[in-house]
Each structure stands twice: as C-alpha cells, then as structure tokens.
N, C-alpha and C positions, 0 to 999 in steps of 0.2 A: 657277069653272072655271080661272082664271088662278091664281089661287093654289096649288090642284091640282098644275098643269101644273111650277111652280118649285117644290112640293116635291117632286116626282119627280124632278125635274132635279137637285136639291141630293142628294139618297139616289145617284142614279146617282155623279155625284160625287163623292159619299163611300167609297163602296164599290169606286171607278175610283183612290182614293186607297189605299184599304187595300192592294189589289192590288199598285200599285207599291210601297209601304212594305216588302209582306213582301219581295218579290225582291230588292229591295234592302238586305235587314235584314243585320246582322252575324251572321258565320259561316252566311246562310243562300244557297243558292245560285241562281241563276234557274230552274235547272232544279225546283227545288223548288214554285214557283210555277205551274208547267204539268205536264202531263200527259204531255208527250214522253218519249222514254225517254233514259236518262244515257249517253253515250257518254262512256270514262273513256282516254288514253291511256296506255299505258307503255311508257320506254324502257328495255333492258336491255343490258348490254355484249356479251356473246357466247352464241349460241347454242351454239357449241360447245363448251358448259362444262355439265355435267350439272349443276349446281349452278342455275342459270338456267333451266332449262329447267322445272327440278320446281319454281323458285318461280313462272315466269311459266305452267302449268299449276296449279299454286293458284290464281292470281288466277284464273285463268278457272272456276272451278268456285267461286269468290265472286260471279261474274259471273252463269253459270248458277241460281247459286241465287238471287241477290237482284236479279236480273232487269234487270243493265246488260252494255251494251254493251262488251267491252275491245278495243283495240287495239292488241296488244305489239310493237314494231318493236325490231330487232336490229343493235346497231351495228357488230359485228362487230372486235372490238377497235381500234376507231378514232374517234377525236377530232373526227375531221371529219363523219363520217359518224353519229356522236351528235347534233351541232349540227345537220344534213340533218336525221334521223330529227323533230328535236324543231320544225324549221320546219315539216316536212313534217303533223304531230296541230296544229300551232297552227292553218295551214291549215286542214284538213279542220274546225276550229270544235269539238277537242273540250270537254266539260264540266268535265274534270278531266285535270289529269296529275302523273303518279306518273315518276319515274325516278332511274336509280343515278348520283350524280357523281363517272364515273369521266374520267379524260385530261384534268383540270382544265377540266369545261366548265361547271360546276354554275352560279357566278356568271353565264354568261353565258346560262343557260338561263332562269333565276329572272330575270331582266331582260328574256327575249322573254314571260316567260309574265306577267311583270305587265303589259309593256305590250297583251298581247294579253287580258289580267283574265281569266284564267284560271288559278284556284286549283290550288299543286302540294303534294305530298309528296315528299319527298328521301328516298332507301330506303338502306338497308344503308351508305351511304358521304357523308359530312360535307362539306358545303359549305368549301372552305378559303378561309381568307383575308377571311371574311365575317361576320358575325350575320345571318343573312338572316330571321329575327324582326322585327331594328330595321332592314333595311332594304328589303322587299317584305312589301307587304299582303297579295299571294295567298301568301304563302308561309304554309301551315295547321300545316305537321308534319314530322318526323322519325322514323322508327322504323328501329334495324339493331341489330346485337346488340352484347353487351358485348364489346368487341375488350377491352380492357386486361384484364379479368378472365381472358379465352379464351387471349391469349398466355401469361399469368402461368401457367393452372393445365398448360396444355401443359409450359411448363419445371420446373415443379414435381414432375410426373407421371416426367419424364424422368430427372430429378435422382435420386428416389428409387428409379429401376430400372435403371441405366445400371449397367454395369458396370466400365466405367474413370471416365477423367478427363476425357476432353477431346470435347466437342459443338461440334456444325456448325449454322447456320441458314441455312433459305433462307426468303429475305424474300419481301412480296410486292410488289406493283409501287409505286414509290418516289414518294413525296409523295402518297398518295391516305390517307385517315384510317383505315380500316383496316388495311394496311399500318404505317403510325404506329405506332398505338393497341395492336397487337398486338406488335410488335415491343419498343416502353416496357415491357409486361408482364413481356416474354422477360428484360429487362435489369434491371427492379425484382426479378422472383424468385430470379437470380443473385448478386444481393446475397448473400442469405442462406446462400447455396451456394461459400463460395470458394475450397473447394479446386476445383472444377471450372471447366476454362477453354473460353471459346469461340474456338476456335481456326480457324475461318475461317466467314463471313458475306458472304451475296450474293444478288443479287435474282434470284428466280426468273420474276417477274413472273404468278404466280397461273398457270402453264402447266405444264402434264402435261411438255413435252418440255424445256423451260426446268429445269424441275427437274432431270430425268434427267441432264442437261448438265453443271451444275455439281453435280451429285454426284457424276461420273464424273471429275471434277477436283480435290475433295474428298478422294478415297478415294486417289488418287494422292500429293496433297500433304500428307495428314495416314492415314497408315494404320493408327493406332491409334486414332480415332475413336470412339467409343460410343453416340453419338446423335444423332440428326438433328432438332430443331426447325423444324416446316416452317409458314407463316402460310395455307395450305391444303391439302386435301384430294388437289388434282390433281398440286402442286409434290411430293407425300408420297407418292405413289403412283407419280409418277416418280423419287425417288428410292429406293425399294423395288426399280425394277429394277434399276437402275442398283448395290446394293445385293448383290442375287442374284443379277448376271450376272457381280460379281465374288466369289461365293460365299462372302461376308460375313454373311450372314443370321442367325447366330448370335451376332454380334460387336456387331453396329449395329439398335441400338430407335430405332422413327420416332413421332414425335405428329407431329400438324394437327388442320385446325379445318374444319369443314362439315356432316360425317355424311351424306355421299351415299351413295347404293346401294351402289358399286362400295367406298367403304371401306367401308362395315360388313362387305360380306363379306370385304376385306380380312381383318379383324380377327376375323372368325368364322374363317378357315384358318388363321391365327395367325400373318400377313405382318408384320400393323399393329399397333400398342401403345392408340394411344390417339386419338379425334377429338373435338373437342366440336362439338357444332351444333344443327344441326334449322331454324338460321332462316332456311332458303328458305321457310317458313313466313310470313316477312313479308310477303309477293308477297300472299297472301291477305289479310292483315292489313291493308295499305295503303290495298287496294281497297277493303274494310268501312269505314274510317273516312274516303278520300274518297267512298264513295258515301252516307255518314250528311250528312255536311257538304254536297251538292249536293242532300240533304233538306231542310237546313234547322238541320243541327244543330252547332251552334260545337262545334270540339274544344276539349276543357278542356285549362287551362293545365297540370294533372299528368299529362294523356297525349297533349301536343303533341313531346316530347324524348324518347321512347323507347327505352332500352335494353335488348334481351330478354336475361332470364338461361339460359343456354346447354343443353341438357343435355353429358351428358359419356359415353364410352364407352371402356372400359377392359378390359373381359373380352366373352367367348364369351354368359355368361349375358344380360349388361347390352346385346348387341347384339341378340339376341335377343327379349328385352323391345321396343326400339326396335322393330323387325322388325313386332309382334305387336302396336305401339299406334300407330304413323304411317305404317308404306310400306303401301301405295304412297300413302295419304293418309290423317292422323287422322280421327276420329268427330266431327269438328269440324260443327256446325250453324251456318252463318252468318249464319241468321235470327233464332238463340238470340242471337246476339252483336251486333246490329246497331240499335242506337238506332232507325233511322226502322219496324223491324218490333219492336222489344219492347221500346221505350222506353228514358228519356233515363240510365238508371242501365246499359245492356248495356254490355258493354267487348269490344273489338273482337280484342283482343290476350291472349296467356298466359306464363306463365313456359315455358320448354322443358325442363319436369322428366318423367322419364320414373320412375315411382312403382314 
C-alpha cells in the first residue's frame, strides 16, 4: 500500500512538472497552458487618422474570429500619452501587446513590457536606436510594410508622368522609420531621374491639415511645380486641396502611400495619381501571430522581420479591383491562417497584391 501511495505521488509530480515545463517552454505563452481566454493589447497613434482605425478594426475582427480578447487604446498623437496608454495594458496584466513606435517611445516601451514578461510585437514602425532581438526576450516580431520600396515606386511613378521639371515632398514626421525609410526611396529613385529637381521638401508630419499648409507655401514659392511626392495618404490629400483651391489641378500630379478609402476614391474622380498600401492590413496580421505565440507557437526566425510588399494603385480600373477585393475588408479567413487552429506550416500574413 506504501508503495502504491509514492507512485502516485511520483506520477502526480511528474505530470505537475510537465505542466510547468510547457508554460514556460520557449516561444510558448502561459496563456497557452490554461484555458483562460487571451487578452491581447494594442497601442495605436491616432485615432484620427483613417488609416488606424481600419487597421485597429482588423485586429478586432482577428479577435472576433479566433476568439481573443483586444484592447486598442489611442494615443492621440502624443508621446506621453503612448507611454500612459502602454502603463496603463501592462497594468490591466495583458497576454500580449502589439503597438506602433511612434514619438520615439519604442525602446522604452520594449523595457516596461519585458520587465513586466510580457511578449510584444512592434507594428508598421521600427524600433530606433536598438536591435531589440539582442536586446529584450519578449520582443517576438516585427511586421510593417516596405517603406523604402513604397517611397522609391511613388517617385518613380511621378517621374514618368509629371509634366515639368521640378517636384515637392512632404515628408512624414521626422526621425520615425517610416518617415526614413520612405523618404531614402524618394532620394535613391531620383538618382536615376536628373534632370528633375526637388525643389522644396518639408515635413508634413503624416497630417491631413500639415500637408495642406506646406503645400499652400509650396505653390507660392515654387509655381511651376509638377509633382508632389507625399510619404502618406492624409499629407496627399491635403495637398490636393491645397492644390485645387489654387486651381492647379491640371499642372500638379500627387502620389502617397496608404490606400485609404477616401484616396482610392480620390483616384477613382481622377484628384489622385497614385497610392501604394493596403497594410492597415497588419493590425490583423499582428494579432494572428501574437495570438499563435500565447498558443504556444514560436515565430520562425523568416517571419519574425516582416516586410509587406505593398499593392500599388495608379488607374480608375486598378482602384476598382481594390474596391471589389478589400473594402471594406478582404475574404481573409483568420482561422485558415492561424498555426494554433490549422497548424504549425499556416502563415499569418500575405503579399498586398491585388491580381
């Protein structure tokens, strides 16, 4: 009977061992080990950017469908108020957090979230100044789009339909890697281009009314302009008015980069030239492969550094297509794509080609 009794005891043991083993297994999360449900954080910079809003509206319908928890807080273009938002999900104990390092808070968010060992994802915008690889454990991933390609094909696009000589940029807000990364593009595909010159450049800081601003200053100080290179959507959109209220509209071709609503129709009325985007798309994308990893499932080291390749939108036809295959949201199946429901080969993420 004693003997009995100590191999029960030993099995119980054993099985009290495995338990802790998995939760604490590499790339697997605690929450994977219980039953509770995944509460996943995300911070985003402004809600008042339609660009955010239709990413952080994906995650939640990643959420919805594979059955976690999201909590999106809104920083409201501010630095401080990022740092708040990111105290505030470490606090409430969530499982996971995802957020954009924008107002250079990235390094010091990635340091509350390891010491709080809670595993994050860095979205659409690059940790500066760091390897946060080699230096935080929770740090699982990276996914945002290809800035340097997206600025490049923008000035490309331009170059080949502009009708004078000389383009404008508005940048977007200064020292964030998007911004960068997009802007290097603008400058490497002007190489190739040298009769044409950029004849004034300024940071619109990614704002609908920022743009408008310094395009209205623009058109003053360079009035034979021919194109306006913008590093988004909103900065493009306000300089269109800006643009057409001085009845230019025939003089001056705009590219950006997003593919929000409001440009596509842009470019279906025939205002806009050209957008590349779609990757508010990552917002979904994020949440899939932290919610795989709080299963249990390490991300692989070839889809920890994500770059999405962009689509591109250039005609009536091609915005259209867009139109007919993502708004107001692709046919995307997040359970088709999601390791912990259809196993460890799913991929979370896609090219943003529009076929």
């Amino acid at each position: 009977m004693k003997r009995r009794f100590v191999a029960v005891l030993v099995l119980v043991l054993l099985v009290a061992f495995s338990a802790v083993s998995f939760a604490s297994g590499k790339g697997e999360g605690a929450a994977a080990a219980t039953n509770k449900k995944i509460t996943i954080g995300m911070i985003i910079p402004s809600m008042a950017n339609e660009f955010w809003v239709r990413l952080s509206k994906f995650a939640q319908k990643a959420a919805d469908d594979l059955g976690f928890e999201l909590v999106v807080l809104d920083s409201r273009d501010s630095g401080d108020t990022q740092i708040k938002n990111a105290e505030d999900l470490i606090s409430r104990k969530v499982d996971g957090l995802i957020f954009v390092a924008y107002y250079d808070t990235g390094d010091r968010i990635l340091a509350m979230a390891e010491q709080a060992k809670i595993p994050t994802i860095v979205m659409d915008t690059k940790v500066e100044g760091v390897n946060p690889q080699e230096k935080y454990k929770q740090y699982i991933a990276y996914i945002g789009p290809s800035n340097h390609k997206a600025g490049y094909d923008i000035a490309d696009f331009l170059a080949k339909h502009m009708k004078g000589k000389e383009m404008v940029a508005l940048y977007g807000t200064l020292g964030t890697s998007v911004a960068e990364e997009r802007r290097e593009g603008m400058e490497d595909c002007l190489k190739s281009y040298p009769d044409i010159k950029l004849v004034g450049a300024q940071t619109g800081n990614f704002r609908r009314d920022d743009g408008m601003k310094v395009m209205e200053d623009f058109l003053v100080a360079h009035p034979d302009v021919s194109a306006v290179w913008c590093a988004n959507d909103e900065m493009a959109l306000g300089a269109i008015n800006a643009i057409e209220n001085a009845g230019k509209q025939a003089q001056v071709i705009v590219g950006g980069m997003d593919l929000n609503d409001e440009a596509v129709k842009a470019i279906l009325d025939g205002r806009y030239s050209f957008s590349a985007g779609g990757h508010w798309l990552q917002g979904g994308f994020a949440a899939t492969i932290m919610y795989d990893y709080l299963k249990g499932f390490a991300v692989p080291k070839d889809q920890s550094q994500v770059e999405l390749v962009l689509a591109e939108v250039a005609d009536k036809t091609t915005a259209v297509a867009l139109q007919q295959k993502w708004l107001p949201f692709p046919q995307w199946d997040f359970k088709a794509h999601s390791k912990a429901y259809s196993g460890k080969d799913a991929k979370a993420y896609t090219e943003l080609k529009i076929e």
